[in-house]
C-alpha positions as CSV (number, residue, x, y, z in Angstrom):
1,X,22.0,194.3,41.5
2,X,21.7,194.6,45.0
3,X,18.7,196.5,46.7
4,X,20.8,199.7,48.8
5,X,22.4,197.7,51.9
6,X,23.1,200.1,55.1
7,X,24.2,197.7,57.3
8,X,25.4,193.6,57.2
9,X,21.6,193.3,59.2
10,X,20.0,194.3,56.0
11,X,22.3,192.2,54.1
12,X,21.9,189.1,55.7
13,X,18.7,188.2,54.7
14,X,19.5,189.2,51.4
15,X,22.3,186.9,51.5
16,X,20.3,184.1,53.1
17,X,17.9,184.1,49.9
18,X,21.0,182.8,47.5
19,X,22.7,180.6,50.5
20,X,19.7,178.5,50.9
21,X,19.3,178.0,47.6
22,X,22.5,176.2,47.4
23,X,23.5,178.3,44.2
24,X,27.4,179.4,45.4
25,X,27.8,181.3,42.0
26,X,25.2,183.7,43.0
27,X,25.5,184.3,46.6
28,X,29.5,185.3,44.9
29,X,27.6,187.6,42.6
30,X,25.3,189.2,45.5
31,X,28.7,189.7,47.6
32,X,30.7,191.4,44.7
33,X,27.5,193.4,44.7
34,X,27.6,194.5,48.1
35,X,31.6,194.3,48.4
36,X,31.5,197.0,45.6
37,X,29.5,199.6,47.4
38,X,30.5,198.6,51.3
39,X,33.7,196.3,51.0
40,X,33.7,197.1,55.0
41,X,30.6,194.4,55.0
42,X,33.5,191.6,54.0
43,X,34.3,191.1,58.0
44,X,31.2,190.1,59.2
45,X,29.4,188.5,56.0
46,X,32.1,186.2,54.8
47,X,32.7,184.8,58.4
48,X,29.0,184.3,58.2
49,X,28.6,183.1,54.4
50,X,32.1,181.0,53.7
51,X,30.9,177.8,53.9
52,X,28.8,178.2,50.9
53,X,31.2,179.1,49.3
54,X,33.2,176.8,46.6
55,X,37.3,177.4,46.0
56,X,35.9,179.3,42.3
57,X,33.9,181.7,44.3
58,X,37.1,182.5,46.5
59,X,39.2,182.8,43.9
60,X,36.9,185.5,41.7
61,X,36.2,187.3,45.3
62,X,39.9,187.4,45.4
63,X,40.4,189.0,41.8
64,X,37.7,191.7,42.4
65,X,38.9,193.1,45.8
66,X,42.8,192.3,45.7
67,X,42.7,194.3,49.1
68,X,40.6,191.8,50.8
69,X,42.6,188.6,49.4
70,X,43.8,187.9,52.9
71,X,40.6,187.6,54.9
72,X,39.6,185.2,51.8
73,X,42.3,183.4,51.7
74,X,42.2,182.5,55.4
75,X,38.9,182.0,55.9
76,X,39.3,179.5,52.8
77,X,42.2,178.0,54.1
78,X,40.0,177.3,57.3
79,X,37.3,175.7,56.1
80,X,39.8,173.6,54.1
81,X,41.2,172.0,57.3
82,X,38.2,171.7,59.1
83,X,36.7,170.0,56.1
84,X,39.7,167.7,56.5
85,X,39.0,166.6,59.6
């Protein structure tokens, strides 16, 4: 569970701790964490946070907040041809 997240400055650190650590599964299950309580945090932190993430982490993102599957899908869909390149 998340520690209470008032802004995407006190989630980035937060964040940081499960990006570094190169363990996409749980940066997914700190997001759908903080998603849950502030999905308004989804603009700035997965811009920030999408390259650690794998297609699986999209996908369940995705699933949770159906709302947000756009900003997901595109930033996924970015990454994807930049990766091409």
């Amino acid at each position: 569970m998340s520690p209470i997240l008032a802004s995407a400055s006190d989630a980035i650190p937060y964040l940081n701790t499960f990006a570094q650590g190169n363990h996409p599964d749980h940066l997914c299950d700190a997001m759908i964490d903080i998603f849950s309580n502030r999905p308004d945090m989804a603009t700035v932190l997965i811009p920030t946070y999408a390259r650690y993430l794998t297609a699986q982490e999209f996908q369940r993102l995705s699933a949770r907040f159906p709302a947000l599957t756009n900003l997901f899908t595109g930033y996924q869909q970015t990454l994807g041809a930049l990766q091409a390149h």
